[in-house]
C-alpha positions as a Markdown table, in Angstrom:
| # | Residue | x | y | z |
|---|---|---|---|---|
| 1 | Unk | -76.7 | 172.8 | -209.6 |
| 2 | Unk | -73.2 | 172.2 | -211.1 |
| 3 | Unk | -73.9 | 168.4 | -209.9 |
| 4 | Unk | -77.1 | 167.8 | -211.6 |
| 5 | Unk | -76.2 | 169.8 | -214.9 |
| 6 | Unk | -73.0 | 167.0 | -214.6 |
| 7 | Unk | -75.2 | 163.6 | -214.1 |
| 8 | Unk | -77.3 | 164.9 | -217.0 |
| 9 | Unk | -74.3 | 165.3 | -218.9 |
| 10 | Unk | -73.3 | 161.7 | -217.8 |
| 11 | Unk | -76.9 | 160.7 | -218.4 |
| 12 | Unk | -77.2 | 161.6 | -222.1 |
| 13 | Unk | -73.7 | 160.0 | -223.1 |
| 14 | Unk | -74.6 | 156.9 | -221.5 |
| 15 | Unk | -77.8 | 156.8 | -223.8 |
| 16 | Unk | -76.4 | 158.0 | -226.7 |
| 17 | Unk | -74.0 | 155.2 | -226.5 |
| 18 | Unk | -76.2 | 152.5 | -226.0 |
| 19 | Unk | -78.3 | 153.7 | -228.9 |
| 20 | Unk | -75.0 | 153.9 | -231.0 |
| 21 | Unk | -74.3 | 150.4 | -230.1 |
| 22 | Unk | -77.9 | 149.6 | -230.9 |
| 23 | Unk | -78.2 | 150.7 | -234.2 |
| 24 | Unk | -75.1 | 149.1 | -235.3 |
| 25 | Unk | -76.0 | 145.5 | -234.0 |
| 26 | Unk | -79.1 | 146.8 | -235.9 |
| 27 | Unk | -77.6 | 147.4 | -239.3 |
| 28 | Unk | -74.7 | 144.4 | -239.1 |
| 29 | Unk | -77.4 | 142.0 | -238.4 |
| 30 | Unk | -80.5 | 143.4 | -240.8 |
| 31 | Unk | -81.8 | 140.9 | -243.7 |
| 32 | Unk | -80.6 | 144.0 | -245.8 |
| 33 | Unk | -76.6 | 143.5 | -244.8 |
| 34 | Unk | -76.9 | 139.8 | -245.7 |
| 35 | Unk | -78.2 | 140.3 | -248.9 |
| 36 | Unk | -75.7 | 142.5 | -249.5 |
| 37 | Unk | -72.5 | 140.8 | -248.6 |
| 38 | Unk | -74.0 | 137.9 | -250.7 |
| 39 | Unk | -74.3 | 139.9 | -253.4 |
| 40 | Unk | -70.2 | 141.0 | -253.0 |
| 41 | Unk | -69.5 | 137.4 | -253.4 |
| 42 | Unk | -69.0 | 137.3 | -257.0 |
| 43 | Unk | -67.0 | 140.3 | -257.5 |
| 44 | Unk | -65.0 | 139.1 | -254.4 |
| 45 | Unk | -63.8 | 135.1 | -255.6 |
| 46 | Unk | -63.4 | 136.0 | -259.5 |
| 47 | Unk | -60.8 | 138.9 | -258.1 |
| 48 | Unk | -59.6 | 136.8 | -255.7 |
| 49 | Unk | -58.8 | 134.0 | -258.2 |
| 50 | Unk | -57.6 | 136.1 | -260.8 |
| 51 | Unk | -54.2 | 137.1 | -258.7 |
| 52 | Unk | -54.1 | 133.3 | -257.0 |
| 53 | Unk | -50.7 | 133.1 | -259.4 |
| 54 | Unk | -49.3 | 136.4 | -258.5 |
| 55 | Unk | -45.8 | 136.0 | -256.4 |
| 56 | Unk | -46.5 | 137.2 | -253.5 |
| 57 | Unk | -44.1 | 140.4 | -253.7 |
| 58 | Unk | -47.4 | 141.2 | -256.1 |
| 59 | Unk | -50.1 | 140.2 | -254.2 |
| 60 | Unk | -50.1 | 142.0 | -251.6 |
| 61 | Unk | -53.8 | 143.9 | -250.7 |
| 62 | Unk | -54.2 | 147.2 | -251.5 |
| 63 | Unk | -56.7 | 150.5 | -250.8 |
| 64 | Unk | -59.4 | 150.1 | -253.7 |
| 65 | Unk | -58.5 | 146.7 | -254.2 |
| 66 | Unk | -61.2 | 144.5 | -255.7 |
| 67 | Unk | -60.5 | 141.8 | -253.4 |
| 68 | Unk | -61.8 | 144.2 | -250.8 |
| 69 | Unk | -65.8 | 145.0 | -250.2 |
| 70 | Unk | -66.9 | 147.7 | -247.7 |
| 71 | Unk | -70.7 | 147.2 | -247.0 |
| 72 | Unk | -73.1 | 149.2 | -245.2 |
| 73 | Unk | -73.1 | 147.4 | -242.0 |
| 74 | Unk | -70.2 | 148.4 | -241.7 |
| 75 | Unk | -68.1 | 145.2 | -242.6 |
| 76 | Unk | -65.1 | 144.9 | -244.5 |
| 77 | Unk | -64.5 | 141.8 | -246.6 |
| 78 | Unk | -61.0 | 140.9 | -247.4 |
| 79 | Unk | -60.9 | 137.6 | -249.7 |
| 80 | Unk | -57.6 | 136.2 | -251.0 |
| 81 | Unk | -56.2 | 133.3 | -253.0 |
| 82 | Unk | -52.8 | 132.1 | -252.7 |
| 83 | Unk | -51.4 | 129.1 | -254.7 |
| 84 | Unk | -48.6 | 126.9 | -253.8 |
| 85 | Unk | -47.0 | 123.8 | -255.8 |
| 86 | Unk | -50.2 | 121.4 | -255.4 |
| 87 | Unk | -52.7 | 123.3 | -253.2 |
| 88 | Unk | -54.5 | 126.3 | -253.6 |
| 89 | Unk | -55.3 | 128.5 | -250.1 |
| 90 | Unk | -58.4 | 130.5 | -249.9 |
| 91 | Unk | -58.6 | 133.6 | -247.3 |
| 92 | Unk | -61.5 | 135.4 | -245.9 |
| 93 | Unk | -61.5 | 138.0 | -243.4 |
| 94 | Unk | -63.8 | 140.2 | -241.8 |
| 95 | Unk | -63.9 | 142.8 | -239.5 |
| 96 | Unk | -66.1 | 146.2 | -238.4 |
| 97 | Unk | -63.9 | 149.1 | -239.4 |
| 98 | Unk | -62.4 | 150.9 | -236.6 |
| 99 | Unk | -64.3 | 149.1 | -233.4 |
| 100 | Unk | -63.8 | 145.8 | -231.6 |
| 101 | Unk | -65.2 | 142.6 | -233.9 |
| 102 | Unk | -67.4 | 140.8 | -231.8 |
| 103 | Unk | -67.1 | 136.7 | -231.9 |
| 104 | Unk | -70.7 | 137.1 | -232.6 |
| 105 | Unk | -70.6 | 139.3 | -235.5 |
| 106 | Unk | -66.9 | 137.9 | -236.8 |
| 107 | Unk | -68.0 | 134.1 | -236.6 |
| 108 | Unk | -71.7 | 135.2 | -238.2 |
| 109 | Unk | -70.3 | 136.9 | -241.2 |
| 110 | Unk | -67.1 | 133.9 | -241.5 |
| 111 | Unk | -69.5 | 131.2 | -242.0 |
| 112 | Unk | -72.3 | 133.1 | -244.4 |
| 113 | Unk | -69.3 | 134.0 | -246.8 |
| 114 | Unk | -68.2 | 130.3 | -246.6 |
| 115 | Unk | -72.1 | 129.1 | -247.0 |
| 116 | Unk | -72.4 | 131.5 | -249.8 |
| 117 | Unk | -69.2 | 131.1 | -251.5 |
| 118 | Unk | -69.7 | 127.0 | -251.5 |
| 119 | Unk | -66.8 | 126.1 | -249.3 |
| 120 | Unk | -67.0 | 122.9 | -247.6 |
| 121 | Unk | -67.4 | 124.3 | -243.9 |
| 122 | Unk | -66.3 | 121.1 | -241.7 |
| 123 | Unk | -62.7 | 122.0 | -244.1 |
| 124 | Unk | -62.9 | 125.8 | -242.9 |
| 125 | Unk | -60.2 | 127.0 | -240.5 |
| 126 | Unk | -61.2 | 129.6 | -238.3 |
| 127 | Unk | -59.2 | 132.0 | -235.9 |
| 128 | Unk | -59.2 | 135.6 | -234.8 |
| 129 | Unk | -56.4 | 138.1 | -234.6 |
| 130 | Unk | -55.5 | 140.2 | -231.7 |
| 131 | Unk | -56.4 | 142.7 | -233.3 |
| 132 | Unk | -60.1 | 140.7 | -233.5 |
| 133 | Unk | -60.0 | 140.2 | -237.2 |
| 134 | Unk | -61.7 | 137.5 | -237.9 |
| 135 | Unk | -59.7 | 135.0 | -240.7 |
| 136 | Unk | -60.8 | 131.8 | -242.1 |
| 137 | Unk | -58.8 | 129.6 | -244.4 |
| 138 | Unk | -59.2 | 126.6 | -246.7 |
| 139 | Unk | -56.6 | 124.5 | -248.2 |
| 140 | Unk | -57.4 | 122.8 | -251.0 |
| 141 | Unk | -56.1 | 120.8 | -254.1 |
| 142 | Unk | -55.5 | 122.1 | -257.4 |
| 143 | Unk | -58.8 | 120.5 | -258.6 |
| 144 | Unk | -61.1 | 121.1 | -256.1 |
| 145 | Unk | -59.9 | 125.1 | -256.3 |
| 146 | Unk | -61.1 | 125.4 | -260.0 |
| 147 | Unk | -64.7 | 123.3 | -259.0 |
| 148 | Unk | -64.9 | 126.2 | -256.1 |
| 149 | Unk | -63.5 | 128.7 | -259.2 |
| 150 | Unk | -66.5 | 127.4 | -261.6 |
| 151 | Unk | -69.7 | 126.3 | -259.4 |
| 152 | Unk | -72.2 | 129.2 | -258.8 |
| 153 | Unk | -72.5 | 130.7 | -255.8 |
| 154 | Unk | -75.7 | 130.7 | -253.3 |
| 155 | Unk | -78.3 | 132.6 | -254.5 |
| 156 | Unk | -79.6 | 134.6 | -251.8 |
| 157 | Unk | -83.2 | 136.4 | -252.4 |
| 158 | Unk | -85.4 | 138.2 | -250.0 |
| 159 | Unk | -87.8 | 135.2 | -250.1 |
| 160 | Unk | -85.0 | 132.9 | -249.3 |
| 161 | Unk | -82.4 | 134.8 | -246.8 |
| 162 | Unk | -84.1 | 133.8 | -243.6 |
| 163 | Unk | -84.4 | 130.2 | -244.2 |
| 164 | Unk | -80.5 | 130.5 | -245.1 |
| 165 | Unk | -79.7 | 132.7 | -242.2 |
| 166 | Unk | -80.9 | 129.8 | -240.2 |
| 167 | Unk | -78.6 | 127.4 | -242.2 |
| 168 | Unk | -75.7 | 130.1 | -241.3 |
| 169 | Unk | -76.2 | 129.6 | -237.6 |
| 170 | Unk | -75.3 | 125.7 | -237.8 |
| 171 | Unk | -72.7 | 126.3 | -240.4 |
| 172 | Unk | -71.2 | 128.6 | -237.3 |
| 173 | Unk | -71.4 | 126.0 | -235.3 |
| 174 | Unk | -69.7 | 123.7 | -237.3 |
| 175 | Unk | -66.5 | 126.4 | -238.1 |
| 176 | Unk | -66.6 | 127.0 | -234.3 |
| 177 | Unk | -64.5 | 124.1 | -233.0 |
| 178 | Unk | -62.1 | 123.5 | -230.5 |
| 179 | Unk | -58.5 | 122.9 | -231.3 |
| 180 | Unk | -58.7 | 119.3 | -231.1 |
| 181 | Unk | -61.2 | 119.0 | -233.7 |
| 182 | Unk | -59.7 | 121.4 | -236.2 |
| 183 | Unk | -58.3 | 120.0 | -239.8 |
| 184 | Unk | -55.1 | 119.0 | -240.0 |
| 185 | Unk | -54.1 | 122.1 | -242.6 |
| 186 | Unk | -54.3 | 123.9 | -239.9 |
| 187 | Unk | -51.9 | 122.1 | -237.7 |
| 188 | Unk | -49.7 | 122.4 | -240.9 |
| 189 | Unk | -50.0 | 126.4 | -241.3 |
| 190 | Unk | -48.9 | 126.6 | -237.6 |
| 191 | Unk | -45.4 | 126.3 | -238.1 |
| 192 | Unk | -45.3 | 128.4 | -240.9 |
| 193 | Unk | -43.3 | 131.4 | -239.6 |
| 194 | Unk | -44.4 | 133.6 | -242.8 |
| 195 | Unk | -48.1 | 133.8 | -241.1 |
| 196 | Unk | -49.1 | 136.5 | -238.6 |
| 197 | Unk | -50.0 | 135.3 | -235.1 |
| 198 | Unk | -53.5 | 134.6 | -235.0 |
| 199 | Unk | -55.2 | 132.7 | -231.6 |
| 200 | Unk | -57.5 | 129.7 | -232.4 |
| 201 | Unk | -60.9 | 130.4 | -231.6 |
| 202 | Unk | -60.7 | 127.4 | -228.8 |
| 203 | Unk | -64.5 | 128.4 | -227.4 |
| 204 | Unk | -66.9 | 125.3 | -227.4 |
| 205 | Unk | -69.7 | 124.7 | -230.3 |
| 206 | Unk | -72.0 | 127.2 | -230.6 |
| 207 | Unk | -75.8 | 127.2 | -229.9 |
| 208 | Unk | -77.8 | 126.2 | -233.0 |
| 209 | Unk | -80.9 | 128.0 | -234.5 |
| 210 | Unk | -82.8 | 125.9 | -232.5 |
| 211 | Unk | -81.2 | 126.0 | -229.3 |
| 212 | Unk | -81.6 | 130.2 | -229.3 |
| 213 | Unk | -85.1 | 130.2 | -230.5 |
| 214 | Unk | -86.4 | 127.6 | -227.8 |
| 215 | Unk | -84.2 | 130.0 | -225.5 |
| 216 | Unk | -86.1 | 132.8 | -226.4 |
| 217 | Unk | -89.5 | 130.8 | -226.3 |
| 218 | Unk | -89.4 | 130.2 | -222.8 |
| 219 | Unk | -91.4 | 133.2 | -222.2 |
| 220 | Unk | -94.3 | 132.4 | -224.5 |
| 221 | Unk | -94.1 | 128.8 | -223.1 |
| 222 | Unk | -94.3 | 129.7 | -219.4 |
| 223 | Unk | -97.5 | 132.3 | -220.0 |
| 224 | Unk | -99.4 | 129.3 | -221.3 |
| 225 | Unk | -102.5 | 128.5 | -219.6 |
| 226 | Unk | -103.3 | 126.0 | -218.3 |
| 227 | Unk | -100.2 | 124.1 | -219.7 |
| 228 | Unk | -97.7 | 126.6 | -218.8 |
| 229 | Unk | -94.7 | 124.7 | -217.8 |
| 230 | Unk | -92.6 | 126.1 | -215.0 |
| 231 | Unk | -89.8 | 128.2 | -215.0 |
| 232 | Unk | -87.2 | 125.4 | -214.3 |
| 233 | Unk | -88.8 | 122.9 | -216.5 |
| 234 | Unk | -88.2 | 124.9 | -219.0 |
| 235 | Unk | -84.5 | 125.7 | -218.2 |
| 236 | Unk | -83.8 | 122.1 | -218.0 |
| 237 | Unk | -85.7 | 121.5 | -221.1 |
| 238 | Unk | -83.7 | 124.0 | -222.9 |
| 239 | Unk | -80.2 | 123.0 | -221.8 |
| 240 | Unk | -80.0 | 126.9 | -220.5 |
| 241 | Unk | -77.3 | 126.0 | -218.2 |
| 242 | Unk | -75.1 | 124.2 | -219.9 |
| 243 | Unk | -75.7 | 126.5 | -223.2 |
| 244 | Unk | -74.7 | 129.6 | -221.2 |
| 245 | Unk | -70.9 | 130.0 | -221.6 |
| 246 | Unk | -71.6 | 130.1 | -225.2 |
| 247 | Unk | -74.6 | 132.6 | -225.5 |
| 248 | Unk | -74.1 | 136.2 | -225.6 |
| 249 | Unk | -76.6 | 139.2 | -226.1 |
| 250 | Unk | -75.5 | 139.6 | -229.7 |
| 251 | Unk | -76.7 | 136.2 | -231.0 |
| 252 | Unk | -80.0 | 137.0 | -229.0 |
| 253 | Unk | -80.1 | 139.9 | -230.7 |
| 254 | Unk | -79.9 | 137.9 | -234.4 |
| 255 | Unk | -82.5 | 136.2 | -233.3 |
| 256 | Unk | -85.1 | 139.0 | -232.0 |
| 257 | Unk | -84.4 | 141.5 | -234.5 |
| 258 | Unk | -86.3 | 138.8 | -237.1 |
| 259 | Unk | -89.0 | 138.0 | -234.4 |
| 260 | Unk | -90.4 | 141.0 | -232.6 |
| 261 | Unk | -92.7 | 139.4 | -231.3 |
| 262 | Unk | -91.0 | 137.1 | -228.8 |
| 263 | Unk | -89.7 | 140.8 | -227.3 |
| 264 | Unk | -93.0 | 141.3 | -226.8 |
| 265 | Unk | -93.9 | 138.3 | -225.2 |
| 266 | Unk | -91.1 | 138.7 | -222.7 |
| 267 | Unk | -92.1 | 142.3 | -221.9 |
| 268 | Unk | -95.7 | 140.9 | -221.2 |
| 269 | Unk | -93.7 | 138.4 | -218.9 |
| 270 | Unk | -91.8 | 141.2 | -217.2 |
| 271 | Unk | -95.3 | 143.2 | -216.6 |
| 272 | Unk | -97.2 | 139.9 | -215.5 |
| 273 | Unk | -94.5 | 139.0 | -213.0 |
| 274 | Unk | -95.5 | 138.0 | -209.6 |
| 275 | Unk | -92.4 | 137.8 | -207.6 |
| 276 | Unk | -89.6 | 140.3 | -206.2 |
| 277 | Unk | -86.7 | 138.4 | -207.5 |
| 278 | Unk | -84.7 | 138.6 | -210.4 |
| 279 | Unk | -85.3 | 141.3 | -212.9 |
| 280 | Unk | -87.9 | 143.8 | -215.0 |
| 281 | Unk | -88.0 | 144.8 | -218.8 |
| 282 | Unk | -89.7 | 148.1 | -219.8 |
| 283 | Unk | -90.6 | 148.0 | -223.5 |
| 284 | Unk | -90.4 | 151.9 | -225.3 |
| 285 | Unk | -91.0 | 150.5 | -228.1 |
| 286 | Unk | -87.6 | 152.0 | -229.7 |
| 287 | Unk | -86.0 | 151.9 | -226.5 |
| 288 | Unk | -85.8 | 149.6 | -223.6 |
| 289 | Unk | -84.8 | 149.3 | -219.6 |
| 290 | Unk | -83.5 | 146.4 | -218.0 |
| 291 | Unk | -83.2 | 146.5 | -213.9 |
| 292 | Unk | -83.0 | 144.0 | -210.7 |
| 293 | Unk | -86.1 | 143.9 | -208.7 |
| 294 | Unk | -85.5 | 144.2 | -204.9 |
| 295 | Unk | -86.5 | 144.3 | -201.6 |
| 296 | Unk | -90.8 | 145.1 | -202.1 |
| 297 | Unk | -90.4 | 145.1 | -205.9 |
| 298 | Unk | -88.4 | 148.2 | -205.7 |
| 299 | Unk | -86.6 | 149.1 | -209.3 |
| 300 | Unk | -82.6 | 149.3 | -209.0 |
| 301 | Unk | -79.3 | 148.6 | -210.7 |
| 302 | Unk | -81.2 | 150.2 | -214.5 |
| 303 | Unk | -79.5 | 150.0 | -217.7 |
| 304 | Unk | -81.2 | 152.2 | -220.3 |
| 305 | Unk | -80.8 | 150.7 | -224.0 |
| 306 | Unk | -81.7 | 152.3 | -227.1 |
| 307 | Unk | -83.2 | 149.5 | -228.8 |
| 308 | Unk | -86.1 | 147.3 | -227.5 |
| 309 | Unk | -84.6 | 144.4 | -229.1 |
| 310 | Unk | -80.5 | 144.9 | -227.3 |
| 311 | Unk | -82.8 | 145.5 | -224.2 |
| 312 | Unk | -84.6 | 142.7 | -224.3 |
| 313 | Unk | -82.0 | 139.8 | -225.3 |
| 314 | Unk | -80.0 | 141.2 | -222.0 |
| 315 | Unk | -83.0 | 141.2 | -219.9 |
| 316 | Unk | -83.5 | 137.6 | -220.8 |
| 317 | Unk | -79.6 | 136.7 | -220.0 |
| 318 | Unk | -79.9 | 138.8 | -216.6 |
| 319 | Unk | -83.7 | 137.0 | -215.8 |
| 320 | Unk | -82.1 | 133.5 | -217.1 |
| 321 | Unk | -79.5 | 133.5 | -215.2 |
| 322 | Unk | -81.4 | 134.1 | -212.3 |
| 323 | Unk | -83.5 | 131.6 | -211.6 |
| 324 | Unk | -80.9 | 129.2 | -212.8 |
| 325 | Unk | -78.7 | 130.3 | -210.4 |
| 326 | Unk | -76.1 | 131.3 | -212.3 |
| 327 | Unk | -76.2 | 135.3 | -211.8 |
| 328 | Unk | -75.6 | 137.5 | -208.8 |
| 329 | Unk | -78.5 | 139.0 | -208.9 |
């Protein structure tokens, strides 16, 4: 009795964490947040700006300080402006308040604050701390600080943001670089002793919108009849293999929270499927289960989510990887 009162126990922790973990992917990634940290923007640079001058004894950021935004993902915003004798050096970072930052959610937020706030993203410098801050400089002249100082930001407007969300993903992929391709301020802040130790974010360039939604298609392409392509024509087509290292359940999750309907397609997949390999999605509706198919179909290895859509994008991963070869499964 003791036993079963225990795994119940167990049972109910395990689902309230993965509907914890769901609804906070859910909020940091809603249309909502975006608007919203767009709309801190303004606030942010003009505070920022206003202590660029300030030695640096009087700089220094502080609880309540306007260079700081909390927003209701949660996110906090931290942007800074320091100048030196002929450059000006602009600093962003983000981070979710007590809990790991993700490189999804980190390098997501880094590069809608740059699109936003006008900086020239191929000039960005991106790295995260151990702590898994995320920080992003740019070093700039004297002049080009006061055009950044005076042009208007993006406008961001519920008839606009997803179009510009899109534009966010390849900006990401242009901040996410590997060492060798990182501007040369960057090279020149490293032997600056004054600056905290920060690793370079050294991971290779990140899918683009594209790339994930044609990922996310393959279920609604293979269900096509009668020109339903096959299952590794469509892997191939997609670069799925070659993509992997750099796709993670959180960017599918960006992508499915703003097209329900491809989770639907892919639970329709899961229900139509005619083999006993790889693996099964159970659409709730709210919730979601992702398991391996075995011997005679039989249901094992189940991970119970508390969001259709965190289900889903690791159902496609686990089904994905698969059939091209790439899981254990």
């Amino acid at each position: 009795m003791m036993g079963w009162l225990l795994a119940g126990v167990l049972g109910a922790s395990i689902l309230a964490f993965f509907a914890s973990r769901a609804r906070r992917y859910g909020r940091l990634f809603a249309t909502e947040h975006f608007i919203e940290i767009a709309r801190a923007c303004g606030p942010l640079r003009a505070a920022a700006i206003a202590r660029a001058d300030y030695p640096a004894a009087e700089s220094a950021v502080e609880q309540g300080d306007p260079r700081t935004f909390l927003s209701h993902g949660p996110l906090i915003v931290v942007y800074t402006a320091r100048a030196l004798e002929e450059h000006v050096v602009h600093h962003l970072s983000v981070s979710v308040p007590g809990r790991v930052t993700t490189g999804a959610a980190g390098t997501t937020f880094i590069a809608w604050l740059a699109m936003v706030l006008g900086w020239p993203i191929d000039e960005v410098v991106l790295s995260v701390a151990p702590s898994t801050v995320h920080h992003a400089e740019l070093r700039v002249t004297r002049a080009e600080h006061a055009r950044i100082a005076a042009s208007p930001l993006l406008e961001v407007t519920p008839a606009n943001v997803d179009e510009l969300r899109r534009a966010c993903l390849e900006a990401r992929s242009r901040i996410i670089r590997p060492p060798s391709q990182s501007p040369a301020p960057a090279r020149a802040r490293a032997a600056d002793p004054s600056q905290p130790h920060r690793v370079p974010v050294s991971q290779a360039m990140a899918p683009s919108f594209e790339q994930v939604a044609t990922i996310c298609r393959i279920a609604h392409d293979h269900s096509l009849r009668p020109e339903g392509k096959s299952l590794r024509e469509l892997l191939m087509a997609s670069n799925y293999r070659q993509l992997r290292p750099d796709i993670s359940a959180e960017i599918l999750c960006g992508y499915l929270a703003d097209h329900p309907e491809v989770v639907t397609q892919w639970s329709m997949y899961s229900e139509d499927k005619r083999t006993s390999g790889g693996w099964y999605f159970l659409n709730y509706g709210r919730a979601g289960t992702v398991g391996r198919l075995g011997p005679r179909a039989t249901r094992i290895d189940e991970r119970h989510y508390g969001s259709a859509v965190e289900a889903c994008a690791h159902y496609i991963l686990e089904e994905l990887d698969f059939w091209a070869g790439l899981g254990a499964g």
